[in-house]
C-alpha positions as CSV (number, residue, x, y, z in Angstrom):
1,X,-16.6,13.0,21.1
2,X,-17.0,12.8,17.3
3,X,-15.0,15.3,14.7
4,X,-14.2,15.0,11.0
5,X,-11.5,12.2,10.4
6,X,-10.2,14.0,7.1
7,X,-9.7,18.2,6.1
8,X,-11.5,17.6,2.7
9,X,-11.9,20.7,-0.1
10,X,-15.1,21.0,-2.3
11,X,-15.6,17.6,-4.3
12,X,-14.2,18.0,-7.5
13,X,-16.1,18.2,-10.5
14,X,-15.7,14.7,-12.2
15,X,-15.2,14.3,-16.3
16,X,-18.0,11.8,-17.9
17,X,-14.3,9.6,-18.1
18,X,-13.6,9.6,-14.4
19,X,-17.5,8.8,-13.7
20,X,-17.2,5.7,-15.7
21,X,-13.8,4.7,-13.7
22,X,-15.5,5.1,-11.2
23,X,-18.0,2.8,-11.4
24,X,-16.1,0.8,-13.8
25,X,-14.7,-1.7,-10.0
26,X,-15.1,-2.0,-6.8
27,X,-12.6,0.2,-4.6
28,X,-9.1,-1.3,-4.7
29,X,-7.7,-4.6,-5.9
30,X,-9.2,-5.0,-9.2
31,X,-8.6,-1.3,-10.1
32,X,-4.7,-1.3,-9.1
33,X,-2.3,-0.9,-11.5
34,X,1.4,-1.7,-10.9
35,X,4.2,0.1,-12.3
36,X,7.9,1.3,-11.5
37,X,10.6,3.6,-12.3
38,X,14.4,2.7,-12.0
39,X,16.5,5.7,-11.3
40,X,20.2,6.9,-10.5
41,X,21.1,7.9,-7.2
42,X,24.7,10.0,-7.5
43,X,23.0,13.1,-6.9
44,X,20.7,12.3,-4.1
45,X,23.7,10.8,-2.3
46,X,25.9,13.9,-2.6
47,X,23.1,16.4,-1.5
48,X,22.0,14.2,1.5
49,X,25.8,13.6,2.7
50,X,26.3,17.1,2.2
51,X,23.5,18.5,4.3
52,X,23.3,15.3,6.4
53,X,20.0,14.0,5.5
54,X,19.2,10.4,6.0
55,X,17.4,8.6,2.7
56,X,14.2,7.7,4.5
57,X,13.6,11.4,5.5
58,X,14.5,12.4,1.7
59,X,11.7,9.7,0.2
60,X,9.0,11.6,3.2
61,X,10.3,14.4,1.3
62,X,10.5,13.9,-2.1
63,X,7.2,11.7,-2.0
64,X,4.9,15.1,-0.1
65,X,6.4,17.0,-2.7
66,X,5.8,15.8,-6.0
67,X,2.3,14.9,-4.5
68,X,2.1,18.6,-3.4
69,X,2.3,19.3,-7.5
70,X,0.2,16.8,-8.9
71,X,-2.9,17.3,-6.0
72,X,-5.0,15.3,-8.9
73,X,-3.5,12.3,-6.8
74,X,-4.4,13.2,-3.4
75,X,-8.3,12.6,-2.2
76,X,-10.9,10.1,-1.4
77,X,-13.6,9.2,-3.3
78,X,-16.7,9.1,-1.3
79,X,-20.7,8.3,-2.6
80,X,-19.0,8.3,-6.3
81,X,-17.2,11.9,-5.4
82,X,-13.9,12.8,-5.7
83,X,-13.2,14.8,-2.2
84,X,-9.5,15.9,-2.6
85,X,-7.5,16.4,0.3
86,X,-6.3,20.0,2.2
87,X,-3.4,18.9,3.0
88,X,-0.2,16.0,2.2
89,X,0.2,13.2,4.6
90,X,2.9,10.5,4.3
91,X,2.3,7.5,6.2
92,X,5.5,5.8,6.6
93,X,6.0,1.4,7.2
94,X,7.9,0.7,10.3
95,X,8.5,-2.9,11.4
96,X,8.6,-3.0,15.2
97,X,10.4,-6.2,15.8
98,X,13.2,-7.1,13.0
99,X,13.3,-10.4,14.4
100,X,9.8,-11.6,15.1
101,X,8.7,-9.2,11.8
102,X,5.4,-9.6,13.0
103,X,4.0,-6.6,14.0
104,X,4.1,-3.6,11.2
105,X,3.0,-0.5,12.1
106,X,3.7,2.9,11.0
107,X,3.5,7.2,11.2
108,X,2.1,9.7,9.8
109,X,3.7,12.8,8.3
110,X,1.3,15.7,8.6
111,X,1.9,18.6,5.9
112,X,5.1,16.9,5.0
113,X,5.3,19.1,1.7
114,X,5.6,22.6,4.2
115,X,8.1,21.5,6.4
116,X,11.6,21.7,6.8
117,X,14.2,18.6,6.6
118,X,15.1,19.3,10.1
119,X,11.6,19.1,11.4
120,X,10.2,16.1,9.3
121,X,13.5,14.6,10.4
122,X,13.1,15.2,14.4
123,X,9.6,13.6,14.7
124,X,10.2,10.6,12.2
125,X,13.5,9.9,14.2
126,X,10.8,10.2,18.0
127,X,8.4,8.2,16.6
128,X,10.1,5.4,15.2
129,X,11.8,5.1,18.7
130,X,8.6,5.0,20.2
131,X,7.2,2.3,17.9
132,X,10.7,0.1,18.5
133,X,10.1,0.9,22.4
134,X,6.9,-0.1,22.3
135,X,5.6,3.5,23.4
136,X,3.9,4.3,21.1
137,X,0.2,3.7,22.0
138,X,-1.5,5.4,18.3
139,X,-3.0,2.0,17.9
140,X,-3.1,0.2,21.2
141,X,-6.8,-0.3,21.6
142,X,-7.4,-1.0,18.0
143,X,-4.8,-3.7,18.3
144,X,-6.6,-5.5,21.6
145,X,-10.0,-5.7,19.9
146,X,-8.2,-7.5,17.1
147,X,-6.4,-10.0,19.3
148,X,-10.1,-10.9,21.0
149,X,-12.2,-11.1,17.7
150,X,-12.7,-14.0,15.7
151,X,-10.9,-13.6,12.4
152,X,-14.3,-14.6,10.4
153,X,-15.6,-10.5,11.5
154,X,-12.4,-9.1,10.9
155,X,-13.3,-7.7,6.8
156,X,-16.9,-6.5,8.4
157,X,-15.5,-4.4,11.0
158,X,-12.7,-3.3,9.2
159,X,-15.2,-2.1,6.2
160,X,-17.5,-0.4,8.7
161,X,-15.1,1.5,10.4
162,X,-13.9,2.5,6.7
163,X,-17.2,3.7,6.1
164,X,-17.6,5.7,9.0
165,X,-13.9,7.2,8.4
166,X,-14.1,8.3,5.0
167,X,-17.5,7.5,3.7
168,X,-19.5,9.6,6.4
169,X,-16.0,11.5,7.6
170,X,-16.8,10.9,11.1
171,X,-14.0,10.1,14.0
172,X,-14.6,9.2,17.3
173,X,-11.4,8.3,19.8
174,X,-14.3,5.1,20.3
175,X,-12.8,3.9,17.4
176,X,-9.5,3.1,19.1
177,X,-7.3,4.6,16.0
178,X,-5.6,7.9,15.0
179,X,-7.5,10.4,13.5
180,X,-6.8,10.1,9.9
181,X,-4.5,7.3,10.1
182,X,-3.1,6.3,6.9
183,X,-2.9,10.0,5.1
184,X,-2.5,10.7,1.5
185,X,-0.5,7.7,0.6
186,X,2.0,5.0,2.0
187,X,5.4,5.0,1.6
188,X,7.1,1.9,2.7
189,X,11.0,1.1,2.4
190,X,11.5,-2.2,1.6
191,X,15.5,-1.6,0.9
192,X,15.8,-0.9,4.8
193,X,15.9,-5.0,4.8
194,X,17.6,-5.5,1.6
195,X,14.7,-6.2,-0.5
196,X,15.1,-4.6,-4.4
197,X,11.1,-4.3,-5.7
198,X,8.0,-5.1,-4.7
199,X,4.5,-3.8,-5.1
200,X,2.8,-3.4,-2.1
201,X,-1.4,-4.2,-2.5
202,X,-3.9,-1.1,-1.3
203,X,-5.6,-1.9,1.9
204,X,-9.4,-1.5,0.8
205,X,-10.1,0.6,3.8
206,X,-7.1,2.5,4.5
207,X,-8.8,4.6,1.2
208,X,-5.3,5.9,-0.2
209,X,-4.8,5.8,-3.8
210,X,-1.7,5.0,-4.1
211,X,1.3,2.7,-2.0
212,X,4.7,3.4,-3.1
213,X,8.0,1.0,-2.2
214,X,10.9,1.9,-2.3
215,X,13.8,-0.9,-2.9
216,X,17.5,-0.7,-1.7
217,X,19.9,1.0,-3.2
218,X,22.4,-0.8,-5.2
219,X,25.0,-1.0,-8.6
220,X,23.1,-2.0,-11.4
221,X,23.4,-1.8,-14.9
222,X,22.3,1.4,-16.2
223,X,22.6,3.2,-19.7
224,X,24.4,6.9,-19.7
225,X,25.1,8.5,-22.4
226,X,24.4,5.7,-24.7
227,X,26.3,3.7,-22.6
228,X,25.5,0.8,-19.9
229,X,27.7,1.3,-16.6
230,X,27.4,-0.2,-13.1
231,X,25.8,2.8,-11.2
232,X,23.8,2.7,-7.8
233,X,20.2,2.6,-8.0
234,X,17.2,2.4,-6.6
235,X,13.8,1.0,-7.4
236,X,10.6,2.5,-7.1
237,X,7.4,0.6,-7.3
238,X,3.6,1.8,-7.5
239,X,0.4,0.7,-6.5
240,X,-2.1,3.3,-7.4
241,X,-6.1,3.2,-7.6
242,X,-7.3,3.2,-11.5
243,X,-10.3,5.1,-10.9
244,X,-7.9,8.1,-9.7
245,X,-5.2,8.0,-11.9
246,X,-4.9,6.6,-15.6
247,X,-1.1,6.7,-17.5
248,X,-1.0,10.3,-17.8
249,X,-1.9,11.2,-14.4
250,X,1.1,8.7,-13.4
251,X,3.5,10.1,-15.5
252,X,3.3,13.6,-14.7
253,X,4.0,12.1,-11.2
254,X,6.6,10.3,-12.6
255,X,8.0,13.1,-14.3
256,X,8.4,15.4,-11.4
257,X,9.7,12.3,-9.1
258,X,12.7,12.2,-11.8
259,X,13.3,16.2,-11.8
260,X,14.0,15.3,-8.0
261,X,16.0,13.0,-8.4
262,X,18.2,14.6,-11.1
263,X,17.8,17.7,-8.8
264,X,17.5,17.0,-5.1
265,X,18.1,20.9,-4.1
266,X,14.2,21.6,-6.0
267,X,13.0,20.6,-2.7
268,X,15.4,23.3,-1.3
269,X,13.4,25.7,-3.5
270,X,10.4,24.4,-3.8
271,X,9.5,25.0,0.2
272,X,10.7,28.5,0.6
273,X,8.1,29.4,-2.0
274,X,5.6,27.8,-0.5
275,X,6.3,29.4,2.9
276,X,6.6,32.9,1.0
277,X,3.3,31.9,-0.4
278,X,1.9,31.3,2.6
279,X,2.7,34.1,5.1
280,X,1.5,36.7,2.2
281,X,-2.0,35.2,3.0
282,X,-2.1,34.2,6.6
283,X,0.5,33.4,9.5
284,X,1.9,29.9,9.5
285,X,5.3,28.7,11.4
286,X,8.5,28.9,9.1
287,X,11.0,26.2,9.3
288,X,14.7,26.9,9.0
289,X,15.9,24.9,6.0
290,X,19.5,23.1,6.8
């Protein structure tokens, strides 16, 4: 009845810096920083109309993988630790009801960085049907003791059950939620109702390190070639944990997130090494790329 919640690795040896961020605030909130990045969208558009990819699946996609090469991002710290994660997990906002926009819920995207468009496609596609159906049951029980408790206990019980997720590691279908339930980080796509930017706040104990939004695409003013022109866009906005990541961890994130974007067929590339990689050292399923 009780497993691990989370595949850790080995905690990871902490520099006298990272102790000090550490315990320089409490987790999330006053150790998020906000920042964005404003970038073209010509050649993503191209390479997902030509292979017939839709945008949300490409930000699943293009998120797993540039967290897949900067790994410094992905993990929990527990008891002062850094415990990086085995694998990448995107947990991707859905909104239920459009009209009511009451009740948000969301998926998860297991070892989205090793599998193929078509797959990551398929079950985002079933389970966002089954969220809009309402048959989706990941969080059914969770959601009942909610409605019953008094909203004075709601912080205490959400902070224990945070502890006993990702402080102790320990999961119990008692607990009424998915194992695991918010992966490595959230990606939410505000542009699916016409917002442009936002930065989203870090749940305390959802434990991620990072929330990224991503705004709607649209002609902007941008500067090419020393020149400003009316190109489509998008916005991308972080939240990330300070005690993870300072300005240089961001902007080698940053960095590879624009190589993508300049480049969308890197992803192309980018999984068929990592499948290669992986059935020289042990079986694993290989996904057909489109």
């Amino acid at each position: 009845m009780i497993e691990k919640n989370v595949e850790f690795l080995a905690a990871k040896k902490l520099s006298p810096w990272r102790k000090i961020s550490f315990g320089s605030w409490r987790p999330t909130g006053d150790s998020s920083i906000y920042t964005s990045l404003h970038l073209p969208v010509a050649n993503v558009k191209a390479y997902l109309k030509e292979n017939n990819i839709d945008m949300h699946i490409f930000l699943i996609k293009m998120l797993a993988h540039a967290i897949a090469k900067n790994p410094h991002i992905n993990g929990v710290i527990r008891f002062g630790k850094f415990y990086p994660r085995k694998n990448v997990d995107i947990f991707y906002h859905v909104v239920s009801n459009m009209k009511e926009a009451e009740d948000l819920s969301g998926l998860v995207i297991r070892k989205a960085d090793k599998r193929s468009w078509r797959d990551v496609s398929k079950e985002f596609k079933t389970k966002v049907i089954a969220i809009k159906k309402g048959t989706d049951k990941s969080y059914d029980q969770i959601k009942k003791s909610f409605a019953l408790m008094p909203g004075l206990l709601a912080r205490p019980v959400l902070d224990l059950c945070a502890f006993l997720l990702y402080n102790l590691n320990l999961w119990s279908p008692l607990l009424g939620s998915p194992k695991d339930s918010f992966g490595s980080v959230m990606l939410t796509n505000i542009g699916s109702f016409g917002a442009d930017q936002a930065y989203c706040p870090i749940a305390p104990y959802t434990r991620i390190p990072m929330v990224v939004s991503a705004g709607k695409v649209a002609k902007r003013p941008f500067v090419i070639d020393d020149k400003v022109e009316a190109v489509e866009t998008i916005y991308l906005s972080f939240t990330y944990d300070h005690r993870i990541m300072d300005g240089v961890q961001y902007q080698w994130l940053a960095n590879t997130i624009k190589d993508i974007f300049m480049a969308p067929q890197i992803l192309d590339q980018e999984f068929k090494e990592t499948i290669n990689r992986e059935t020289q050292s042990e079986t694993v399923p290989v996904f057909n790329t489109p």
